[in-house]
MOPAC internal coordinates of N, CA, C and O (Angstrom, degrees):
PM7 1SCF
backbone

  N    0.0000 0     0.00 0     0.00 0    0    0    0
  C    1.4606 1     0.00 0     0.00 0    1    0    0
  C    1.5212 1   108.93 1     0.00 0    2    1    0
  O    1.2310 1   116.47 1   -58.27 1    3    2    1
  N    1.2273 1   124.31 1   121.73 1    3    2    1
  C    1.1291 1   139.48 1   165.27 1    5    3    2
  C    1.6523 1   141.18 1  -118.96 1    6    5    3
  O    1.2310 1   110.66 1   -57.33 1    7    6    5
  N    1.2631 1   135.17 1   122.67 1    7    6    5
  C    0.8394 1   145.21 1  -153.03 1    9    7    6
  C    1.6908 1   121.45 1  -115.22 1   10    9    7
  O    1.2310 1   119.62 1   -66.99 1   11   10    9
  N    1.1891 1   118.32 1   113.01 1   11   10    9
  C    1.6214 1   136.33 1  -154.23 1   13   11   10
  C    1.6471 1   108.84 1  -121.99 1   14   13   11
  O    1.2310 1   133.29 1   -72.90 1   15   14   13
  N    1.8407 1    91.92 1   107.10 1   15   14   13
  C    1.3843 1    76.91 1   168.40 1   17   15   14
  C    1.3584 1   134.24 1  -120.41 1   18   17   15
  O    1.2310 1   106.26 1    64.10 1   19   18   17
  N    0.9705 1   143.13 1  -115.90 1   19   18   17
  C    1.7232 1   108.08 1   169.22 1   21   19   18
  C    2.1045 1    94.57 1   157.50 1   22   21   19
  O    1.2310 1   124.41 1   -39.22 1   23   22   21
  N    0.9744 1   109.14 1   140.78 1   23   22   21
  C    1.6787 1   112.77 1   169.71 1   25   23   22
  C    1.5568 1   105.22 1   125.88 1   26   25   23
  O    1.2310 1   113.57 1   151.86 1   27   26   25
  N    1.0418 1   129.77 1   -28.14 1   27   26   25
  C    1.3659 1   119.05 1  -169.11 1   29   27   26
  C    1.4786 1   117.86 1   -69.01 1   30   29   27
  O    1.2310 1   121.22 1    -5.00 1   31   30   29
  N    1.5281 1   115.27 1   175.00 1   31   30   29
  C    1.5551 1   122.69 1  -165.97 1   33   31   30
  C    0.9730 1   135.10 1   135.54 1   34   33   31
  O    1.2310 1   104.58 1   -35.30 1   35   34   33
  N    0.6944 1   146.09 1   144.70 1   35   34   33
  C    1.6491 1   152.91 1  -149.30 1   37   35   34
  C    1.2432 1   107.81 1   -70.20 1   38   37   35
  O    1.2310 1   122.11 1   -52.42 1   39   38   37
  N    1.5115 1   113.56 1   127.58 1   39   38   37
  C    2.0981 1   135.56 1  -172.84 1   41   39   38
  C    1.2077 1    74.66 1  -169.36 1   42   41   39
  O    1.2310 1   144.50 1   -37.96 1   43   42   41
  N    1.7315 1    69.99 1   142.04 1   43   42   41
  C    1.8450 1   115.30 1   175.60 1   45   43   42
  C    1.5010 1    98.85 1   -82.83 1   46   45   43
  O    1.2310 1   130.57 1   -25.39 1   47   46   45
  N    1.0476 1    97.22 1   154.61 1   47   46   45
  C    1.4077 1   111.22 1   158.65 1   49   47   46
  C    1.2537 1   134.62 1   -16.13 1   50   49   47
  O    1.2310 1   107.67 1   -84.22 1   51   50   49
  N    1.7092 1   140.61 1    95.78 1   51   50   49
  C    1.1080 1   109.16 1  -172.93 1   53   51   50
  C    1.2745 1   106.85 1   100.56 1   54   53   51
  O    1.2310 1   103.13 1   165.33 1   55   54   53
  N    1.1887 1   148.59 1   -14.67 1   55   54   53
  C    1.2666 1   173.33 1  -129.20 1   57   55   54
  C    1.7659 1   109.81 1  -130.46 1   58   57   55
  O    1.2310 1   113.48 1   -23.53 1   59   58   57
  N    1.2100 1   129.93 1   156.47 1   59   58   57
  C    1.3353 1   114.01 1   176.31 1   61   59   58
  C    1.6276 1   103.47 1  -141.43 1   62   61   59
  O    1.2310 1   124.93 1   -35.53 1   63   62   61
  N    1.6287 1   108.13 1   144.47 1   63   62   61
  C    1.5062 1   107.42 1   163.95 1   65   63   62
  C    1.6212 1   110.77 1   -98.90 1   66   65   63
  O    1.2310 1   132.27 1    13.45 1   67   66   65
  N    1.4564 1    93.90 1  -166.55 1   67   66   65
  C    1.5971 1    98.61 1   154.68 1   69   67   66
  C    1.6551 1   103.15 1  -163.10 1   70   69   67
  O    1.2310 1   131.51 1   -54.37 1   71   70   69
  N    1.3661 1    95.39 1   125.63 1   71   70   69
  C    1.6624 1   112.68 1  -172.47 1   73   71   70
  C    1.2421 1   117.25 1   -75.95 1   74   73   71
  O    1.2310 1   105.11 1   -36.71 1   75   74   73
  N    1.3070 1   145.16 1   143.29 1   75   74   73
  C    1.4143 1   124.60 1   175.99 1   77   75   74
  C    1.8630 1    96.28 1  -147.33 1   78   77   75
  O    1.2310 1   119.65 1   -18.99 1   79   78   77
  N    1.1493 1   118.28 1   161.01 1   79   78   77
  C    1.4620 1   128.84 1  -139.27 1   81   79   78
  C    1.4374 1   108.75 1  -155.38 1   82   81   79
  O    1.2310 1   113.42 1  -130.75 1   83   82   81
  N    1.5129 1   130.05 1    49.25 1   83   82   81
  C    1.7943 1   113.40 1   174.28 1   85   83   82
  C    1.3387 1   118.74 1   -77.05 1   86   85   83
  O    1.2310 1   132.11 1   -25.64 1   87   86   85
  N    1.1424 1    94.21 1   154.36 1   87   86   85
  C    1.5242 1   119.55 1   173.65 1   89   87   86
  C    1.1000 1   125.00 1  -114.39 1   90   89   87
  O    1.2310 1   112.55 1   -67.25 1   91   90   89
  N    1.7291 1   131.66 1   112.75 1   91   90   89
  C    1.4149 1   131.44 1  -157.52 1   93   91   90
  C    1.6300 1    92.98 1  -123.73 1   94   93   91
  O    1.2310 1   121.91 1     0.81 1   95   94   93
  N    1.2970 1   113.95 1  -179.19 1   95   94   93
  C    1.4125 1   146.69 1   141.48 1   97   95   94
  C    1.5069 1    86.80 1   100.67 1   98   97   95
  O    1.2310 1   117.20 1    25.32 1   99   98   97
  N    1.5794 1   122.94 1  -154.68 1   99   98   97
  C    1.3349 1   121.23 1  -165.72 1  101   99   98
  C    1.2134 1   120.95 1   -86.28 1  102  101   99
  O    1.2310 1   126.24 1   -99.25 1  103  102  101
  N    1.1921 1   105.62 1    80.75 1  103  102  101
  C    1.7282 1   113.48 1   168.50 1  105  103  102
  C    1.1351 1   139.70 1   -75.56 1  106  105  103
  O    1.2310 1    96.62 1   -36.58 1  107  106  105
  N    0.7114 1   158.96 1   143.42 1  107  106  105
  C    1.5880 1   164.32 1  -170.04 1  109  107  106
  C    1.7040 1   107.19 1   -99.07 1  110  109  107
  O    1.2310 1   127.37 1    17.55 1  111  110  109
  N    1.7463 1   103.42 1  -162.45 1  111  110  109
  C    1.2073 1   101.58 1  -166.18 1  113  111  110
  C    2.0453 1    88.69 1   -73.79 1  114  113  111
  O    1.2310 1   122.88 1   -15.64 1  115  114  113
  N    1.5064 1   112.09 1   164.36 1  115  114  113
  C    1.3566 1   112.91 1   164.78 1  117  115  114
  C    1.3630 1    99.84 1  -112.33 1  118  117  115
  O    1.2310 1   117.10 1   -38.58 1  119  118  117
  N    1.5402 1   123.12 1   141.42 1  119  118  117
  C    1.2918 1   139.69 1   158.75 1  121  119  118
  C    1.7066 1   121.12 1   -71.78 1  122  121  119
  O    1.2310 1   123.82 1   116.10 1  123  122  121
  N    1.6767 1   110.27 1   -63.90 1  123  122  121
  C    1.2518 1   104.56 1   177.15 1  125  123  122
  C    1.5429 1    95.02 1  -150.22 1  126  125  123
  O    1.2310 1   136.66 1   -14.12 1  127  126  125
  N    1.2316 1    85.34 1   165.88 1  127  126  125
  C    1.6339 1    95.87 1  -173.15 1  129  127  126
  C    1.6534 1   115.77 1  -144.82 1  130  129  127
  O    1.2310 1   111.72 1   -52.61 1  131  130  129
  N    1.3785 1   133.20 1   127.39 1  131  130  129
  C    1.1751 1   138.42 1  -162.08 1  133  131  130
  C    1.2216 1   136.48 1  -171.07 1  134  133  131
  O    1.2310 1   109.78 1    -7.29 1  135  134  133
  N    1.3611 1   136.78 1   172.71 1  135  134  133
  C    1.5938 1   127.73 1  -168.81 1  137  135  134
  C    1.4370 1   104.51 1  -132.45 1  138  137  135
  O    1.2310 1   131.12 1   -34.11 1  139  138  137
  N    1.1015 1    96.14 1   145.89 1  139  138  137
  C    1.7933 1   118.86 1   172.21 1  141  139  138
  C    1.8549 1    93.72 1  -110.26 1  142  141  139
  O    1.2310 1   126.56 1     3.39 1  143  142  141
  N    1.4729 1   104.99 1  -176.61 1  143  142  141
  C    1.2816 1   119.53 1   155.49 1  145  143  142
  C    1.5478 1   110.20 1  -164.16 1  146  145  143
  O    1.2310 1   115.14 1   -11.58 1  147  146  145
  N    1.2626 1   126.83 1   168.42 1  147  146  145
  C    1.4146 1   131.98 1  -178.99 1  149  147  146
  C    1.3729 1   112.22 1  -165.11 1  150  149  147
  O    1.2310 1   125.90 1   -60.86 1  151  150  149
  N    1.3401 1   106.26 1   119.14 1  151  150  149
  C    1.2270 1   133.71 1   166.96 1  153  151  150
  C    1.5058 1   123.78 1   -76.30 1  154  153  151
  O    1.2310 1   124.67 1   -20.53 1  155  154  153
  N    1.8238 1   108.63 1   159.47 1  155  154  153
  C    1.5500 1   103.84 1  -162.05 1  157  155  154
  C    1.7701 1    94.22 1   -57.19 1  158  157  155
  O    1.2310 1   139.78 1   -23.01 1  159  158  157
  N    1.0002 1    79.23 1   156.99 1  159  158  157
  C    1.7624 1   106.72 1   163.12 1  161  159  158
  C    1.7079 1   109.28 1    58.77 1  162  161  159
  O    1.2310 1   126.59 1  -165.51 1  163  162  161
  N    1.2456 1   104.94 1    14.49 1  163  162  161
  C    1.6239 1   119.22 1  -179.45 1  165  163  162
  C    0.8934 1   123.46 1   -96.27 1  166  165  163
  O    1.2310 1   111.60 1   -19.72 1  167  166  165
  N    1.7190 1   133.43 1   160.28 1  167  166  165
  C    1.8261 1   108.71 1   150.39 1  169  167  166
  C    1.4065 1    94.39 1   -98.71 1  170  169  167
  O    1.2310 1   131.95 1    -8.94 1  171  170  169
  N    1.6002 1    94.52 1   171.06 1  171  170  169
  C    1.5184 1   113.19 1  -179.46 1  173  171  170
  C    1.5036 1    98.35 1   -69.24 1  174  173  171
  O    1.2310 1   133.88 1   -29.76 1  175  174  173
  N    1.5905 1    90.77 1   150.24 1  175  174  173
  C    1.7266 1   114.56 1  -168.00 1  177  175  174
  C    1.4830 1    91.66 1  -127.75 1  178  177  175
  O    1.2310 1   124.42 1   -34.80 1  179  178  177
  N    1.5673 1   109.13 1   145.20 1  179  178  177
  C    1.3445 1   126.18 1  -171.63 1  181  179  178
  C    1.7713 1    84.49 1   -89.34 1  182  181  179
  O    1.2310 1   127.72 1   -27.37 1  183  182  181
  N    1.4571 1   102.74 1   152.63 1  183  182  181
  C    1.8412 1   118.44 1  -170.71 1  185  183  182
  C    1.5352 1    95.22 1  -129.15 1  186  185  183
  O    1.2310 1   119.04 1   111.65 1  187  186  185
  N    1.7867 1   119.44 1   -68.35 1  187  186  185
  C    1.3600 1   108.68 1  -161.67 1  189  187  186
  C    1.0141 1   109.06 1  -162.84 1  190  189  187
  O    1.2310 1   111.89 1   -54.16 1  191  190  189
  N    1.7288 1   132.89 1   125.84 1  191  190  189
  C    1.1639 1   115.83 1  -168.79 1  193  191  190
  C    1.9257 1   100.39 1  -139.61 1  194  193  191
  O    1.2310 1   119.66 1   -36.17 1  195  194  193
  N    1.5335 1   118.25 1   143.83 1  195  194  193
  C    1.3464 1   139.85 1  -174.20 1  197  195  194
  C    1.0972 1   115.54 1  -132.90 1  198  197  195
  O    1.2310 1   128.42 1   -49.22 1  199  198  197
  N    1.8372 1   101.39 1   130.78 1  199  198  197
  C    1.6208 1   102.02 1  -149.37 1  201  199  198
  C    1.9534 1    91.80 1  -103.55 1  202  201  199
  O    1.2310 1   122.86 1     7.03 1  203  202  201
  N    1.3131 1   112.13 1  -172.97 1  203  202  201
  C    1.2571 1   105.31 1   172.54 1  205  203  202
  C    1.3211 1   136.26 1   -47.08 1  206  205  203
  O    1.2310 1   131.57 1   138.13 1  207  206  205
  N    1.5955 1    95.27 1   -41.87 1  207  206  205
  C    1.6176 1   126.20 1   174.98 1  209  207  206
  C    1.7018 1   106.15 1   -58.97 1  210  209  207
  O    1.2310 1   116.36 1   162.68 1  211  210  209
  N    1.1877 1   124.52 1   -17.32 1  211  210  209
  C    1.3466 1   112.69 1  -169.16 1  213  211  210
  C    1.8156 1   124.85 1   105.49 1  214  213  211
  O    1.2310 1   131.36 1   159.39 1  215  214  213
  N    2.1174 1    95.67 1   -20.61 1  215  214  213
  C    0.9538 1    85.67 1  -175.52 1  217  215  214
  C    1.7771 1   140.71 1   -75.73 1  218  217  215
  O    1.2310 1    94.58 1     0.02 1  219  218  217
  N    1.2990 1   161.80 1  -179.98 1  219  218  217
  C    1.3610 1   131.79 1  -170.25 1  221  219  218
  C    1.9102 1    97.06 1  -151.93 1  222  221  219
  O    1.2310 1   130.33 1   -27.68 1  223  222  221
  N    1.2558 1    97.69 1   152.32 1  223  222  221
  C    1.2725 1   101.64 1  -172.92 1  225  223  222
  C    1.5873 1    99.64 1  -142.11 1  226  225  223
  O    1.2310 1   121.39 1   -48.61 1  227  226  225
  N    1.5861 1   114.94 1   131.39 1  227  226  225
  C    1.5558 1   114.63 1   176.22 1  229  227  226
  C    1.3682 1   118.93 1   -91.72 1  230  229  227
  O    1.2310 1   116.56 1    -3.21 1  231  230  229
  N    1.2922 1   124.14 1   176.79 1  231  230  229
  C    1.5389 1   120.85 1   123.69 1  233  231  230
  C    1.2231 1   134.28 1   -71.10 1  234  233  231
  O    1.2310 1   110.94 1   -31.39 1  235  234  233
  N    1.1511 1   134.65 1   148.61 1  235  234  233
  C    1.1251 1   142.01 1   173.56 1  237  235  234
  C    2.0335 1   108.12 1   -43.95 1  238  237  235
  O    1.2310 1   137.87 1   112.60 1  239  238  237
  N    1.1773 1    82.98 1   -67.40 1  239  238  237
  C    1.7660 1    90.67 1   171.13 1  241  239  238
  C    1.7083 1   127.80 1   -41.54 1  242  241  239
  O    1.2310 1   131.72 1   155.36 1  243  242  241
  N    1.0927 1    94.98 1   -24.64 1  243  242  241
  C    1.7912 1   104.46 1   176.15 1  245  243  242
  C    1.4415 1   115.24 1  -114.30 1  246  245  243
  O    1.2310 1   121.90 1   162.36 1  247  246  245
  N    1.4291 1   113.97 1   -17.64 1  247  246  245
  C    1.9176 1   113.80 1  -159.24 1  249  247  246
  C    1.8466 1    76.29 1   -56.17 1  250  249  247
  O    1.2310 1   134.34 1   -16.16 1  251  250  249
  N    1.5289 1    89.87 1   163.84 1  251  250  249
  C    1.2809 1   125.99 1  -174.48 1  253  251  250
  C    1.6288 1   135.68 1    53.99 1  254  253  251
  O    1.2310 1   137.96 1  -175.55 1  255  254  253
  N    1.7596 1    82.79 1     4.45 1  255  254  253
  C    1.9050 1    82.08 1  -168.67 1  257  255  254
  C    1.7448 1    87.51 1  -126.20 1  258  257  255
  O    1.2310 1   119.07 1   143.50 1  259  258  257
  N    1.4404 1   119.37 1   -36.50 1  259  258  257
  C    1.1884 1   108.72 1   157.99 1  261  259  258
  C    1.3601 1   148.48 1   -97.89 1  262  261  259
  O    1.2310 1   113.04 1   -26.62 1  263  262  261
  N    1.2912 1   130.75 1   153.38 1  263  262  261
  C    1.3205 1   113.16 1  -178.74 1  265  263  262
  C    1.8322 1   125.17 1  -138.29 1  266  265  263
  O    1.2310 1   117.39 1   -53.76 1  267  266  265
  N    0.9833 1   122.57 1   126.24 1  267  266  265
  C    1.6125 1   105.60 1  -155.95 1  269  267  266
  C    1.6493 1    92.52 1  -118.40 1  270  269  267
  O    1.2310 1   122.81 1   -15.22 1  271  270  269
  N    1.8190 1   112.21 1   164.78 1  271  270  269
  C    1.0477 1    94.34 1  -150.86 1  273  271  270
  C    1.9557 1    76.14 1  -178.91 1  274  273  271
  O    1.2310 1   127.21 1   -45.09 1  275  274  273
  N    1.2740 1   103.74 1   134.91 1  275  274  273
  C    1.3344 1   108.49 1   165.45 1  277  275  274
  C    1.7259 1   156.92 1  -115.49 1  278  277  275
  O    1.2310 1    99.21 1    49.18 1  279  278  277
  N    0.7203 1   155.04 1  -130.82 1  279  278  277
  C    1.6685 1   152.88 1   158.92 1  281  279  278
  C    1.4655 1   108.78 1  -157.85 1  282  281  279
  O    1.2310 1   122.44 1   -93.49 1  283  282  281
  N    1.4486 1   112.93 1    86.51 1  283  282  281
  C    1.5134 1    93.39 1   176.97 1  285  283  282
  C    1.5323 1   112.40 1   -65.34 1  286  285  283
  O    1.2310 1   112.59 1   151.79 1  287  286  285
  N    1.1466 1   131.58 1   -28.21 1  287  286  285
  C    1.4089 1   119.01 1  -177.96 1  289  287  286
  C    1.2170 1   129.58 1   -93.93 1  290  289  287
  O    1.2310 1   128.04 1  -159.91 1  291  290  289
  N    1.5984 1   102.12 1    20.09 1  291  290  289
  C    1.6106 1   124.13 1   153.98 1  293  291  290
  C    1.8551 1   116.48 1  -108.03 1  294  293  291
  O    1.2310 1   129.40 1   170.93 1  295  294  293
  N    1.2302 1    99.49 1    -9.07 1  295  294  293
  C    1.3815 1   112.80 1  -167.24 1  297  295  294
  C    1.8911 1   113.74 1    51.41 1  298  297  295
  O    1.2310 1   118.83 1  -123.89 1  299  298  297
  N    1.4503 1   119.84 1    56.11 1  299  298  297
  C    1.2823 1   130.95 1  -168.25 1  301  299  298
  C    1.2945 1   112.85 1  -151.01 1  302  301  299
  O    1.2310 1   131.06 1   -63.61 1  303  302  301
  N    1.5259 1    96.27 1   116.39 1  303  302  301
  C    1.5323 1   103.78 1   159.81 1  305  303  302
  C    1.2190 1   126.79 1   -96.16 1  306  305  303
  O    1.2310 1   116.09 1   -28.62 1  307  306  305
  N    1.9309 1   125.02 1   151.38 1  307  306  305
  C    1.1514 1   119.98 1   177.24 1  309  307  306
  C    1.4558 1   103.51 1  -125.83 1  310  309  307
  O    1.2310 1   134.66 1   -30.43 1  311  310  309
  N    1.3517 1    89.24 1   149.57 1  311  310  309
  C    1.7830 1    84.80 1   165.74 1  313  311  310
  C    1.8196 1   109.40 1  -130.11 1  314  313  311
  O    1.2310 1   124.06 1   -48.44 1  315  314  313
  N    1.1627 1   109.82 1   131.56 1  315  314  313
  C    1.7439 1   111.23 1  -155.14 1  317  315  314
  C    1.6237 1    76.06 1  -118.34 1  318  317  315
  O    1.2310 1   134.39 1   -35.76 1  319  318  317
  N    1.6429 1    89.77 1   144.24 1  319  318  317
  C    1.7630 1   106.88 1  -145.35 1  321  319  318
  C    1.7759 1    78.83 1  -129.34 1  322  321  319
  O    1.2310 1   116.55 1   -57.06 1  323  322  321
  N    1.5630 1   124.15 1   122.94 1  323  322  321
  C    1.3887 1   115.16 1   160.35 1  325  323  322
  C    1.2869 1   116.95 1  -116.87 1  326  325  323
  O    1.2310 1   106.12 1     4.94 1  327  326  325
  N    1.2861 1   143.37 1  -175.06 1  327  326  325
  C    1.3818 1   133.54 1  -177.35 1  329  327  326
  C    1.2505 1   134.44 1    22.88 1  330  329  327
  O    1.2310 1   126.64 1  -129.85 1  331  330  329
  N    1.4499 1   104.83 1    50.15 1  331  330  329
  C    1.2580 1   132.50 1   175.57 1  333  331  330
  C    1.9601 1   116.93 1   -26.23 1  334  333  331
  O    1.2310 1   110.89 1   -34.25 1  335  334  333
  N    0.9979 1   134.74 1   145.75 1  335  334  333
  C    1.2331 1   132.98 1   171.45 1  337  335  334
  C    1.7195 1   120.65 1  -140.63 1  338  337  335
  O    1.2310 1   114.40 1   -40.69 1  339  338  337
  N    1.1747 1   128.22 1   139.31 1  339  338  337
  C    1.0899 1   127.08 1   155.27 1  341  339  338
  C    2.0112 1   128.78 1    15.95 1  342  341  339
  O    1.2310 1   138.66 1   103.65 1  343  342  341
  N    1.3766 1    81.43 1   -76.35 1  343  342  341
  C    1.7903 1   121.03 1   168.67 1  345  343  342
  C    1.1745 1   121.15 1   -55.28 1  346  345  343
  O    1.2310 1   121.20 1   152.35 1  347  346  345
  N    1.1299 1   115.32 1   -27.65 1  347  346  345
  C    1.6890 1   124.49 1   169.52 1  349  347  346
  C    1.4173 1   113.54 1   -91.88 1  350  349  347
  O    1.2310 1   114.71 1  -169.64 1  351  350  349
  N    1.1052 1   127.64 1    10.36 1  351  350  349
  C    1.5435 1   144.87 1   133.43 1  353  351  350
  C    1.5809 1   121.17 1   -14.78 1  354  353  351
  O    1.2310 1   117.90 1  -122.54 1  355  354  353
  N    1.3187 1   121.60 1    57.46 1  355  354  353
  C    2.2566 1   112.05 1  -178.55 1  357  355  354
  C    0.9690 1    99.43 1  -144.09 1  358  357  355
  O    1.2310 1   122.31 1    10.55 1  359  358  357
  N    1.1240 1   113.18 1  -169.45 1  359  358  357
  C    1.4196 1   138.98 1   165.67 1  361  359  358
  C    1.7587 1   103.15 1   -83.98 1  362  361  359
  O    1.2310 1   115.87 1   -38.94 1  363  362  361
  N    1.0736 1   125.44 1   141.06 1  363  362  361
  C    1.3684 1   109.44 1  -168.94 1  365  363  362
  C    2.0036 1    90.90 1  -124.39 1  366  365  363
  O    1.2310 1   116.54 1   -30.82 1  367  366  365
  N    1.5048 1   124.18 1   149.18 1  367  366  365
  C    0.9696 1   121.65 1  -155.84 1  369  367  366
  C    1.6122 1   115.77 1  -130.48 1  370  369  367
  O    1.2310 1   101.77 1  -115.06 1  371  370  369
  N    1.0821 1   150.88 1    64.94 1  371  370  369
  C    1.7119 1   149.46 1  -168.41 1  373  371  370
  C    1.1173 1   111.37 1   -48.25 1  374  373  371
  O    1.2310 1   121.46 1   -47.95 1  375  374  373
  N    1.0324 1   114.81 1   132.05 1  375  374  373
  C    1.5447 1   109.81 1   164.53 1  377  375  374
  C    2.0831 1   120.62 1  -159.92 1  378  377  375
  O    1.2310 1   124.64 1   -34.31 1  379  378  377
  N    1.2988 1   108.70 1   145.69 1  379  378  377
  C    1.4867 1   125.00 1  -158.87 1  381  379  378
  C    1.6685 1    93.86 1   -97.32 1  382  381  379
  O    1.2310 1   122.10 1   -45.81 1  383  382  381
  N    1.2621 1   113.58 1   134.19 1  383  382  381
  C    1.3473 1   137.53 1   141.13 1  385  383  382
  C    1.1420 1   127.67 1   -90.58 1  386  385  383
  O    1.2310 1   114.53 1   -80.98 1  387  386  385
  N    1.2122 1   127.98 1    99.02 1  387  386  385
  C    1.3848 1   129.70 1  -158.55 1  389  387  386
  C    1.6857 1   101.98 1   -87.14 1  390  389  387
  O    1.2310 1   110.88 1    -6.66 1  391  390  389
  N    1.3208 1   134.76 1   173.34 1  391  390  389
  C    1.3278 1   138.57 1  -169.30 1  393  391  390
  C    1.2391 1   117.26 1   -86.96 1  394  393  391
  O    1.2310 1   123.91 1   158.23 1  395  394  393
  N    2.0340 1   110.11 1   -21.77 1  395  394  393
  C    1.1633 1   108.71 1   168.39 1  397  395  394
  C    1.7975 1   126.16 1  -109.23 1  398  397  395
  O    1.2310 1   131.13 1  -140.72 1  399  398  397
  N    1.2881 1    96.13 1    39.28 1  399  398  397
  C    1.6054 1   123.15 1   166.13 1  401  399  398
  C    1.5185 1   104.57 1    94.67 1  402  401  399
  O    1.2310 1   110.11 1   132.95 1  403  402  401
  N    0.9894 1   136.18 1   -47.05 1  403  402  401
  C    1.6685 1   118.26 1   172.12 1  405  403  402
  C    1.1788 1   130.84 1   -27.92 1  406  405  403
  O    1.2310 1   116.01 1   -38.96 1  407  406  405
  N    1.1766 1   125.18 1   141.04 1  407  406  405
  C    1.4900 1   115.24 1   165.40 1  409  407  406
  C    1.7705 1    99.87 1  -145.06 1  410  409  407
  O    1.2310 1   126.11 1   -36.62 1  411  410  409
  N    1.5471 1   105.85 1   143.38 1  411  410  409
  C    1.4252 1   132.77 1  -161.95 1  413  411  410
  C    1.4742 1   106.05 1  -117.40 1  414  413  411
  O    1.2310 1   117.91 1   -52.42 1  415  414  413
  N    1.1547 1   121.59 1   127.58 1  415  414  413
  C    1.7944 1   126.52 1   177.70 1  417  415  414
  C    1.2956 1    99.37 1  -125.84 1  418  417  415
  O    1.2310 1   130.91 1   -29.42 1  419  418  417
  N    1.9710 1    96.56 1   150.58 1  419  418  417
  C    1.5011 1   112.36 1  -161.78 1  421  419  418
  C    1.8327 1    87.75 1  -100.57 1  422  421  419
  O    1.2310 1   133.39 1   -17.97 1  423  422  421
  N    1.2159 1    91.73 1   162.03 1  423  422  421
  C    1.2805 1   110.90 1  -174.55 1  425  423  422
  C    1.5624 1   122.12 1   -65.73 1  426  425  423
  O    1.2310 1   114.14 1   169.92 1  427  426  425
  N    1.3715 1   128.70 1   -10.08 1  427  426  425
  C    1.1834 1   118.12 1   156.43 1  429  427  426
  C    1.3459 1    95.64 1   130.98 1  430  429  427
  O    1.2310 1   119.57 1   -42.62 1  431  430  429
  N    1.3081 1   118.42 1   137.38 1  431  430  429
  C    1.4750 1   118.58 1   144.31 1  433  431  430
  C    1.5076 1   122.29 1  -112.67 1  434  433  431
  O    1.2310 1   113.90 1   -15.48 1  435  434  433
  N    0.7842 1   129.14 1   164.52 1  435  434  433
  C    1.5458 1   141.89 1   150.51 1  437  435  434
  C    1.3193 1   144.66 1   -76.19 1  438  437  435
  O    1.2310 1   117.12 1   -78.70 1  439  438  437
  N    1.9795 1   123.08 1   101.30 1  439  438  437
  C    0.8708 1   115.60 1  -166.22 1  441  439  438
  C    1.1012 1   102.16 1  -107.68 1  442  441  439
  O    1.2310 1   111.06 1   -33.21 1  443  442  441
  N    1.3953 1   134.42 1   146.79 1  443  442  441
  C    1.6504 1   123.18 1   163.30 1  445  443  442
  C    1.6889 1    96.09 1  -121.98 1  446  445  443
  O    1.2310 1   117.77 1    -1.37 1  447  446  445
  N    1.3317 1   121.86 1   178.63 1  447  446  445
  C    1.1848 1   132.78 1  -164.52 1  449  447  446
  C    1.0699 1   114.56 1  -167.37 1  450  449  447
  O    1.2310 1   118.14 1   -73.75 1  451  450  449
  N    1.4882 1   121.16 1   106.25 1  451  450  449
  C    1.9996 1   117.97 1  -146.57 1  453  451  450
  C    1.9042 1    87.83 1  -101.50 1  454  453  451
  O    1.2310 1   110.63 1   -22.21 1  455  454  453
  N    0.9263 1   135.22 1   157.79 1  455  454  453
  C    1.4484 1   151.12 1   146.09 1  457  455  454
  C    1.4860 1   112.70 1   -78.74 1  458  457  455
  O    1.2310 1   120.10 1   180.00 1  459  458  457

């Protein structure tokens, strides 16, 4: 099972991406699926997470500017990033909770965020 994520890159300020996150090879059922990110000299911070049901839960730090959101019959989550800031500057990270307790993280993208 592998996990691909893909969207990041350099926006100004104010600016918006949109992250997207598949998951291939032999997967099973997925439970929840979601992104952290972490910046230099940080630990990774939980961002947004969506459970099978649809339901979604933020951080405080992102509610209202981000929003994540999935395809089960792509097996892909996105998280669409608006009003970009400075601070939202990491490596941003996906990752699957599968139903029978594993969970798998994608290798990272790169966000930068110019002022």
């Amino acid at each position: 099972v592998q996990l691909q994520a893909s969207g990041g890159g350099l926006v100004q300020a104010g600016g918006s991406l949109r992250l997207s996150c598949v998951t291939s090879g032999s997967i099973g059922s997925i439970n929840e699926m979601g992104w952290y990110r972490q910046a230099p000299g940080k630990q990774r911070e939980f961002l947004a997470v969506i459970t099978s049901g649809g339901g979604t839960k933020y951080a405080d730090s992102v509610k209202g500017r981000f929003t994540i959101s999935r395809d089960n019959t792509k097996n892909t989550v996105y998280l669409q990033m608006l009003s970009l800031k400075p601070e939202d500057t990491a490596v941003y990270y996906c990752y699957v909770l599968f139903n029978y307790g594993a969970t798998i993280w994608g290798q990272g993208t790169l966000v930068t965020v110019s002022s």
